[in-house]
C-alpha positions in Angstrom: 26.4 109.6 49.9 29.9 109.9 52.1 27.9 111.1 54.6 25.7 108.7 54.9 27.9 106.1 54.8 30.3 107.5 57.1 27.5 108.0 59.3 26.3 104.3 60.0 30.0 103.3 60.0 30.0 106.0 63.2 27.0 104.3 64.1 28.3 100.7 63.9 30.8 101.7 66.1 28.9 103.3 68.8 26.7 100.5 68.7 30.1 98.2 69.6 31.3 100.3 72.0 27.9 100.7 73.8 28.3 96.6 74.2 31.7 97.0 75.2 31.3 99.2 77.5 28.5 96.6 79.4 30.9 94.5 80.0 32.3 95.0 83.3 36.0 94.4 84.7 36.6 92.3 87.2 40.0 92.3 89.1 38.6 88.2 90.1 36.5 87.2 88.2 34.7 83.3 89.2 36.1 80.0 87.4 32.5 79.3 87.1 31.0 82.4 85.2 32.6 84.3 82.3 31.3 87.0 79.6 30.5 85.8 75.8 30.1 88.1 72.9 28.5 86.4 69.8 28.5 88.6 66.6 27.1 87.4 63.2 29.8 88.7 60.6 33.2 88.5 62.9 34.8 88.6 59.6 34.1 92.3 59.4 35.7 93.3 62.6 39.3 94.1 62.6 41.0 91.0 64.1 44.3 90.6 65.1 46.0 86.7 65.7 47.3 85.3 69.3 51.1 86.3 67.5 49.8 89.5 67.5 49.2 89.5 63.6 46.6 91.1 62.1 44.7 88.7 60.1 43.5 88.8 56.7 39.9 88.6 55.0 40.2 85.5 54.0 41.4 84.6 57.6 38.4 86.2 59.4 36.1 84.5 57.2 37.4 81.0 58.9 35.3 82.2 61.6 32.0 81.0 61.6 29.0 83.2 62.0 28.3 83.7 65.8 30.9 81.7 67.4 31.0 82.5 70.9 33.9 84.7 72.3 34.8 84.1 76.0 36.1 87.8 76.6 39.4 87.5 79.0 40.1 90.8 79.2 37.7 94.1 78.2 40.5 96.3 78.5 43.4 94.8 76.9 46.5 96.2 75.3 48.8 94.4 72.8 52.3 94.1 73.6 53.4 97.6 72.8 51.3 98.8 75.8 49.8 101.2 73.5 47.0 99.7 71.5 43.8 99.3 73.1 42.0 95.7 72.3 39.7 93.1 73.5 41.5 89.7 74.5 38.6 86.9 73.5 39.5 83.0 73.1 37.0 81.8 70.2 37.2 77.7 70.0 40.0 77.5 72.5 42.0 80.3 70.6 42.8 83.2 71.4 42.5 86.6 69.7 42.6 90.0 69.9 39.5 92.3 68.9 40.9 95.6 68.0 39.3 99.4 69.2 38.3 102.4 67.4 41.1 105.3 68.5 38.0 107.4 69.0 35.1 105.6 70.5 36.7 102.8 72.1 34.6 100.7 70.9 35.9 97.8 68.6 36.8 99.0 65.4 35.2 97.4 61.8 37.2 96.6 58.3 35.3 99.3 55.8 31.5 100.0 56.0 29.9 96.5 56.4 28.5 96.9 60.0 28.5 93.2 62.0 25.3 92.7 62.1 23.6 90.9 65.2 25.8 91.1 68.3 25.2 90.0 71.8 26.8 90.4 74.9 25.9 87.7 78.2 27.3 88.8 81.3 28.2 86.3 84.4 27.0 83.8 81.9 27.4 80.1 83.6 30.4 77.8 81.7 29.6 74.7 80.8 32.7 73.9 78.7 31.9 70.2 77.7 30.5 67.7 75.0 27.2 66.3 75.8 25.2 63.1 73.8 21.6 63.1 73.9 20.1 60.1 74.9 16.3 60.6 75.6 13.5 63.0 74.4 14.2 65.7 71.8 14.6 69.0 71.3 14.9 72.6 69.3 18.2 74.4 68.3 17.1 77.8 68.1 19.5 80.0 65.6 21.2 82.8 67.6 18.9 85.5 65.5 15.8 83.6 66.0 15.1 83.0 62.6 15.2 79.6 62.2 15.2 76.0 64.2 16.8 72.7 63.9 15.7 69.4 65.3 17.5 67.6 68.2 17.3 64.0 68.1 18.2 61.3 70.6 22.2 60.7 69.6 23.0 64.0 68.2 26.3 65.4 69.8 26.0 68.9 71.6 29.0 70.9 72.3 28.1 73.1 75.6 29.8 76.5 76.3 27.4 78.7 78.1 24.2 79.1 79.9 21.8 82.2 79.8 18.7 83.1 80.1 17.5 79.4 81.1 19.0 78.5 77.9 22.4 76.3 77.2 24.6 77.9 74.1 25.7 74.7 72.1 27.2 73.5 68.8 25.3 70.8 67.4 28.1 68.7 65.8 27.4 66.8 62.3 28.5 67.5 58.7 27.3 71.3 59.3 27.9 72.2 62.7 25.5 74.8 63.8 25.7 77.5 66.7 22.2 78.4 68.6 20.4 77.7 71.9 19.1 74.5 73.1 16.4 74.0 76.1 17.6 70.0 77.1 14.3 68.4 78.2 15.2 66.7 81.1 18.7 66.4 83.3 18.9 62.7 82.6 18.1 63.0 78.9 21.9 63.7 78.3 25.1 62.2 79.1 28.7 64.3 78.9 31.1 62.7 76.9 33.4 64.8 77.1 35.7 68.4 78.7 37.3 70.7 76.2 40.8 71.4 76.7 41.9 74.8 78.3 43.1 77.2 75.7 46.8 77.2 75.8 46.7 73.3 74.1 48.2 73.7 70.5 48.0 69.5 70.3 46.7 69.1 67.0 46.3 65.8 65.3 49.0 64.9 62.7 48.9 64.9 59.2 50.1 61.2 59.2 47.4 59.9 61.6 45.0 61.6 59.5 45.8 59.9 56.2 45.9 56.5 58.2 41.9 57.3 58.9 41.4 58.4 56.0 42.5 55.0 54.3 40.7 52.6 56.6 37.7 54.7 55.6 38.4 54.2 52.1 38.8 50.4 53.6 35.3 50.5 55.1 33.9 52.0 52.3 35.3 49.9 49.7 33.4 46.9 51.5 29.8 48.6 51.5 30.1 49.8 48.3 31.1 45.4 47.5 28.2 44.4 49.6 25.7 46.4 48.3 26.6 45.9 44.5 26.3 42.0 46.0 22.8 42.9 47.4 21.4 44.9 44.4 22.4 42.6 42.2 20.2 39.5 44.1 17.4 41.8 44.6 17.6 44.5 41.9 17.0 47.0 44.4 19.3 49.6 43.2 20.6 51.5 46.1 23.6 53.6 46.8 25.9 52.6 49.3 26.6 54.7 52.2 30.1 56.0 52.9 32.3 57.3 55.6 33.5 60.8 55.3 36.2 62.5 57.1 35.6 66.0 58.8 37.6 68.9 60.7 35.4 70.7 63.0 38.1 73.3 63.8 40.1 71.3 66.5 37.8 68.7 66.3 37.7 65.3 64.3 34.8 63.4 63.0 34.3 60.3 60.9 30.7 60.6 59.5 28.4 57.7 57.7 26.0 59.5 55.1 23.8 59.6 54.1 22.3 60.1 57.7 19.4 56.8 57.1 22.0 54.1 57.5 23.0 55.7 60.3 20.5 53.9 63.3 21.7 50.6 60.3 25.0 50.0 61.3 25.9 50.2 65.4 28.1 46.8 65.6 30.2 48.3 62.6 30.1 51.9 64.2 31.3 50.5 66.9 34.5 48.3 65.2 35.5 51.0 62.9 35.7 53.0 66.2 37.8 50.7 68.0 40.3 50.8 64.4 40.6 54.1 64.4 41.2 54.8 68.3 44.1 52.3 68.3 45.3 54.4 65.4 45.5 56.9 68.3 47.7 55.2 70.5 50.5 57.7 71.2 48.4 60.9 70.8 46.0 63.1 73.1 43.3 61.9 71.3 40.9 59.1 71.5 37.8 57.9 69.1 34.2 56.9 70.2 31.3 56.0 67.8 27.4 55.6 67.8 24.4 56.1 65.2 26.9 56.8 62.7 29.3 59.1 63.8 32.9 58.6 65.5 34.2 61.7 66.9 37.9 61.8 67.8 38.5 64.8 70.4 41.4 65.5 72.9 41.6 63.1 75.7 
């Protein structure tokens, strides 16, 4: 049973260094194309921090499934000039991937293999926050096994293009990772560029309570008018409320659940304009349709 099990841990590490290894190294490589690695259980690789830390379980596990990894440097070393690594930045962080001694290929905690990993080579950056505004489409899961609709207002976060397809992160309560196809050029506007990865601007604990209390404000107020509109009509419904979310270095104020979305646009749009001059001062700024308010970098 050692055997065996030290056998497909040999194997899971082949199988890295064999996608390692397709990566080539460029001395110049163009601002306009870059390589991604996407991998389904990062958590299991052996991770070390930008500081140079190596990170624990529960700190790998922050990583979501699949996030891509811009690779900056194949053949990386840490600061001792010793220690072979891959440099990748994973949502505008950036981390080191650490290498098996003997195959060179990135080493893995214990003997969970990683499951499902990718590598796209000169893939096209995109690097920017898209709205749809026309048509639909499919989010397609990055192991194929399952899709998500794409409505008309849903928020796509761009990072790559490959294959004919755009890698995205379709941003709601429970972001997901996969592939889009967008149905037609003008069916999207951008709404916004992430910010390169050396920004460590974060938004302050302070400004986040002050959010969080207008939208105990705002949902104070629908939970008052609808107990004043059941009680005329005996209709019985729950109000909606606003809930406050962290995607990573994002921020989002979300109205659930998702039916009163399309309901509310005018007050969308005034809670939006609260919280943004909440954000006077900062390198944020907040903008809100169909129910959502996202507060990103400027």
């Amino acid at each position: 049973m050692k055997n065996y099990t030290a056998r497909r841990k040999n194997l899971a590490v082949l199988a890295l260094a064999s996608l390692l290894f397709a990566v080539p190294v460029r001395a110049r490589p163009r601002h306009d194309s870059a390589d991604y690695l996407l991998i389904e259980h990062v958590e299991r690789l052996l991770l070390y921090n930008r500081y140079q830390q190596r990170m624990s379980p529960e700190e790998r596990k922050l990583i979501a499934p699949f996030s891509p990894m811009k690779i900056l440097d194949a053949s990386a070393k840490l600061n001792d000039d010793f220690t072979p690594c891959t440099k990748v930045e994973i949502q505008g962080s950036v981390y080191y991937l650490m290498k098996d001694e003997k195959s060179g290929g990135l080493a893995i905690t214990g003997n969970n293999m990683p499951g499902l990993m990718q590598v796209y080579k000169d893939a096209a950056v995109e690097n920017d926050t898209v709205r749809l505004t026309a048509g639909k489409t499919k989010l397609i899961s990055p192991d194929k096994t399952r899709t998500t609709d794409v409505q008309k207002g849903n928020f796509l976060e761009r990072y790559f293009r490959a294959g004919g397809k755009t890698f995205v992160r379709l941003l709601g309560i429970h972001p997901e990772y996969g592939w889009v196809d967008f149905p037609d050029k003008n069916g999207y506007v951008v709404t916004g560029t992430k910010k390169e990865p050396d920004s460590d601007l974060t938004l302050s604990s302070a400004v986040q309570k002050r959010i969080q209390s207008r939208l105990f404000e705002a949902n104070a107020a629908l939970k008052e008018l609808f107990a004043y509109f059941n009680s005329e009509t005996n209709a019985g419904r729950n109000a909606p409320h606003w809930k406050f979310i962290v995607l990573e270095r994002q921020y989002a104020c979300v109205l659930e659940p998702e039916g009163y979305a399309e309901q509310y646009p005018e007050s969308t749009r005034y809670l939006a304009g609260d919280i943004d001059n909440m954000l006077i001062g900062t390198n944020y700024r907040a903008a809100g349709s169909s129910g959502m308010i996202e507060i990103r970098q400027k």
